[in-house]
N, C-alpha and C positions, 0 to 999 in steps of 0.2 A: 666674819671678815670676808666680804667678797671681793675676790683681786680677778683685778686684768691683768693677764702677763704681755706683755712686749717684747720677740726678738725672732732672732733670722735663722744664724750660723750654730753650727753642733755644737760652740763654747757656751750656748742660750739651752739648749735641750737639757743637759745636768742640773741647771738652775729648776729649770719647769717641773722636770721630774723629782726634784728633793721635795718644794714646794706641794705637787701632788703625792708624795708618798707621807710627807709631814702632815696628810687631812686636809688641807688648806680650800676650801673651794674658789677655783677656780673659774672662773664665770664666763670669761671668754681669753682668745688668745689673738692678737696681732703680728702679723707675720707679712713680709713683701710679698708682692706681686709672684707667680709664675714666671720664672724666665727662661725663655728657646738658651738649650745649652748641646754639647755637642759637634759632631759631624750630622746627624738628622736636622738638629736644630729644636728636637721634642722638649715639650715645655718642662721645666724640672720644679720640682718644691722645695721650700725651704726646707731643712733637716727641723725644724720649731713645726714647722705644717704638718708633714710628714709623722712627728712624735704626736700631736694632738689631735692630728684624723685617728689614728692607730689607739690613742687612748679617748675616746667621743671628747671632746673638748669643740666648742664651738667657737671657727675659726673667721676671721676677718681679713682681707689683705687690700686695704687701699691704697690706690695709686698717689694719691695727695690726702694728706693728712687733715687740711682744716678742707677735704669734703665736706658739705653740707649733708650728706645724708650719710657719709661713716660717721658724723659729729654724732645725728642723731639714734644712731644704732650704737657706739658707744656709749653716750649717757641712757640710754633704756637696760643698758649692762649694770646700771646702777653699783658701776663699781667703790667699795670704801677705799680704795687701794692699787692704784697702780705699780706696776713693778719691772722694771726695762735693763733687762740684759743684751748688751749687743745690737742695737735695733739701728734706727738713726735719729737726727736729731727732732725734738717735739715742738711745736707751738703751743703756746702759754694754752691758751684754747684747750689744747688736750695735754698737758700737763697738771694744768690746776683744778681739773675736774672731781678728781674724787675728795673726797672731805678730809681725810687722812693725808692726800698730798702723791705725791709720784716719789717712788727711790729705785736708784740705779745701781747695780752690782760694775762697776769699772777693774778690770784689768791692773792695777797701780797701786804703789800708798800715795795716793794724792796728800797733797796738791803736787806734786811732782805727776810727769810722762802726762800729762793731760791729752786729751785728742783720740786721735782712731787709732794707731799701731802700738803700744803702750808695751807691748810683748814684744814684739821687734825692736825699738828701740832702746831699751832696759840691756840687750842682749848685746846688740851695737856698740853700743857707750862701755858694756864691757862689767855694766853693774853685777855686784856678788848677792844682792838680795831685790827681792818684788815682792808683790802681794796682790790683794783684791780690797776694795774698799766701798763699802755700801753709803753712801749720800741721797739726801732730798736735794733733786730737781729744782733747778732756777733756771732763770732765763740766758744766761752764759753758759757755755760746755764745760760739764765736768767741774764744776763753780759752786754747788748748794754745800750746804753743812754736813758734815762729816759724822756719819752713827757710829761704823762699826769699821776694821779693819786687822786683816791678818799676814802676817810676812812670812814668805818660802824663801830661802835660801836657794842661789844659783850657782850651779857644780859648773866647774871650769870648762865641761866639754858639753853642757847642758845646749840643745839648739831653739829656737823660735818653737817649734814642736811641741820637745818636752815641758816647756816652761808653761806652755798651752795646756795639757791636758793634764798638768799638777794644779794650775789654777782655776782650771774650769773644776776641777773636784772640789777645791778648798772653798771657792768662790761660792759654789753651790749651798753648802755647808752656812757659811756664813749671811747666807742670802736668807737660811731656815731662822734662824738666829734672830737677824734685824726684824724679819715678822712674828716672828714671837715678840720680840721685844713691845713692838708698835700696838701689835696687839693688848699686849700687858700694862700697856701706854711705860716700860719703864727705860726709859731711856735718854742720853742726852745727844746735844747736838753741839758738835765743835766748829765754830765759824775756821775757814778753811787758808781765810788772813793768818790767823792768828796763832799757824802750825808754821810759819814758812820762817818764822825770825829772822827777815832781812834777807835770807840765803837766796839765790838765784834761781828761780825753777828750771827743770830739766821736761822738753816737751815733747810731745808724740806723735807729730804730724804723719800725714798720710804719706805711704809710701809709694815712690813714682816710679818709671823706667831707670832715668838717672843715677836714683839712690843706690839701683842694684847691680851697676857696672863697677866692679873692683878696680882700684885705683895702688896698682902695686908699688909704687911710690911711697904709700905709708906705710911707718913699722911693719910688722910681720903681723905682732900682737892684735893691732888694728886689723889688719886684712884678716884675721882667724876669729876676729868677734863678728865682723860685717858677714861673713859665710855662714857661721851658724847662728845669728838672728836673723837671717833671711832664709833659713833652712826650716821645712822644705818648701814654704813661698813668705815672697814670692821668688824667691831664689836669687842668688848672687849668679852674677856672669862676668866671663871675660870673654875672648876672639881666642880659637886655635884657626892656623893656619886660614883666617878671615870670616871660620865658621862661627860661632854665639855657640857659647860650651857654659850649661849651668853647671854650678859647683853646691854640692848637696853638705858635702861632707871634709872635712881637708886636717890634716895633724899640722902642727907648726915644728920648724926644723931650725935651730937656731945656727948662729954663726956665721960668719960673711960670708954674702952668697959668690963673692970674686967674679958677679954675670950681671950684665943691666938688669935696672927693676921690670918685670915683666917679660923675662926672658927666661927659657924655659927649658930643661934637661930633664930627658930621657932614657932608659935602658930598654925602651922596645919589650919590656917583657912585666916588672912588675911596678914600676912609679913612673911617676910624670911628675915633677915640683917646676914650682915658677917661683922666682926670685925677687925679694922684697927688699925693702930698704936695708932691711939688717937680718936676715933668714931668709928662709926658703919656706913655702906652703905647698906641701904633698896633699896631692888630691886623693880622694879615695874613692869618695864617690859623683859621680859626674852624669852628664845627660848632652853628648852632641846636636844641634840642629840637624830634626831629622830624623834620627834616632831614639831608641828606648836608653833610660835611665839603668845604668848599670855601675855594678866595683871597677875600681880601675884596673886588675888583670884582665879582664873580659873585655874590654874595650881596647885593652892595647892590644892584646892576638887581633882585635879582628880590624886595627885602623891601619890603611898604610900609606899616609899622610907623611910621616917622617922619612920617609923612604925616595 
C-alpha cells in the first residue's frame, strides 16, 4: 500500500509517525509552503516537514494545489492511498487520484463540529465528550462516509490544549486502524446522513478576533468554557485598564457578583476576578499587552495600574 500523507500542524506529525512506525510505506508527504515567522521574519517549516526531512521521507509543499506540475509529481508518487490529517481543503483533482480514494483523520464524532476549530468549539459549547473520526473524502468539507471513530471524554477543567494533544494520540491510533482496515479491504462505510436523525448539527467554523473577546454578560459558566476552549490559542481576551489582557487560565467563582458584568476586584496581592452575569471568573493565568505570560501573583507585584 503506498500512501501519500497530507498535513501541516504538530496534531498531523502523531498520525505520520504511527503510520511510519506501523511499516506503512510512505511514498511521499505534503506539507504548506515555508512561512517568514518571527521578529527576523526566517522562513519556519511545518512541524509534518520538519518530522519527514528528519525521518528521509520525500517532501512536496505546493503553493496551489491543482499546480500543473505538483499534479504531475504527485500522480508519478503512484500513490494507492491518500491520507490528510490537518492539511486544507482538496480539489476533486487531487482527492480522487489514488484508486483506494483519500481518507481524513477530523478532530470530531462527526457529523457534528464539522469545519476547522472542531477542538475549540466542542470546548466552548461546553461539550462533556469528543473524539476523532476517519472518513473518505468527497467534495463537501468534512461530508464523505464515515470508517471509523473513537470518543474521549472531556474533564470539566480540560482546555483547547489538553483536548488537543489527547486526540492527536487517540486520532493517530485510529488512523493505524482505518489503514489496516483498507488495506484488509474489511470495512464499512456509514453515509454521514444517516448518523444525524433529524438532530441539528453543531458546527466548527474558523475562529476570528471577535470570537475571542469575552462577553462578561453571559453566565459565568459560559465565560469559563469560552477561556478554556481558546486556551492556549488562540486565546480569550478582555481590556484591563484599556490594555488587551489574554486570559490563559481562570477558576469559576459562583454567587452574585453584587458588581456590574465586567467589573472587576482586586486585593493587589493574590486575585484579580471580573464579574459575570451570575459569578465571578478568577484569573490565574494571564499575559498583559506587552508583556510575558505569567500566574497571577507575579503579575499583580509587579502591575500598578490599580494604584
Amino acid at each position: 500500500m503506498r500512501i501519500v500523507f497530507m498535513g501541516t500542524p504538530e496534531f498531523a506529525v502523531a498520525s505520520l509517525d504511527a503510520l511510519v512506525k506501523a511499516g506503512f510505506e510512505v511514498v511521499g508527504v505534503i506539507t504548506a509552503p515555508d512561512k517568514p515567522a518571527g521578529r527576523g521574519q526566517k522562513l519556519s517549516e511545518s512541524a509534518v516537514k520538519q518530522y519527514a526531512v528528519a525521518n528521509s521521507l520525500m517532501v512536496l509543499q505546493p503553493e496551489k494545489l491543482k499546480n500543473p506540475e505538483f499534479l504531475a509529481e504527485l500522480m508519478a508518487l503512484k500513490a494507492d492511498l491518500q491520507v490528510v490529517v490537518a492539511f486544507r481543503m482538496l480539489p476533486e483533482v487531487v482527492w480522487a487520484m489514488p484508486p483506494k480514494g483519500t481518507i481524513n483523520l477530523h478532530a470530531s464524532l462527526l457529523p457534528n463540529y464539522r469545519g476547522a476549530a472542531p477542538i475549540n468549539w466542542a470546548i466552548i459549547n461546553g461539550e462533556k465528550q469528543s473524539g476523532v473520526t476517519t472518513f473518505f473524502l468527497k467534495q463537501d468539507i468534512d461530508t464523505g462516509d464515515v470508517l471509523f471513530s473513537e470518543s474521549v471524554n472531556i474533564k470539566p477543567d480540560d482546555t483547547a490544549g489538553d483536548l488537543h494533544d489527547e486526540l492527536m494520540a487517540v486520532g493517530a491510533g485510529l488512523l493505524v486502524k482505518t489503514v489496516k482496515a483498507i488495506v484488509s479491504g474489511d470495512y464499512k462505510e456509514q453515509a454521514q446522513d444517516s448518523m444525524t436523525a433529524g438532530a441539528k448539527l453543531k458546527h466548527a467554523p474558523k475562529i476570528f478576533k471577535e470570537d475571542c473577546l469575552i462577553d462578561f454578560n453571559q453566565p459565568a459558566e459560559q465565560v469559563y468554557n469560552r477561556i478554556r476552549g481558546l486556551s492556549p490559542y488562540p486565546t480569550a481576551y478582555t481590556f484591563l485598564n484599556g490594555k488587551l489582557l489574554k486570559i490563559f487560565k481562570a477558576e469559576l467563582l459562583p454567587g452574585e457578583p453584587g458588581i456590574s458584568a465586567g467589573s472587576f476586584l482586586t486585593d493587589n496581592k493574590t486575585y484579580l476576578k471580573f464579574a459575570c452575569a451570575d459569578g465571578f471568573m478568577s484569573v490565574m493565568d494571564i499575559q498583559l499587552e506587552g508583556k510575558k505570560r505569567m500566574g497571577i501573583e507575579e503579575f499583580l507585584r509587579g502591575y500598578s495600574g490599580f494604584h
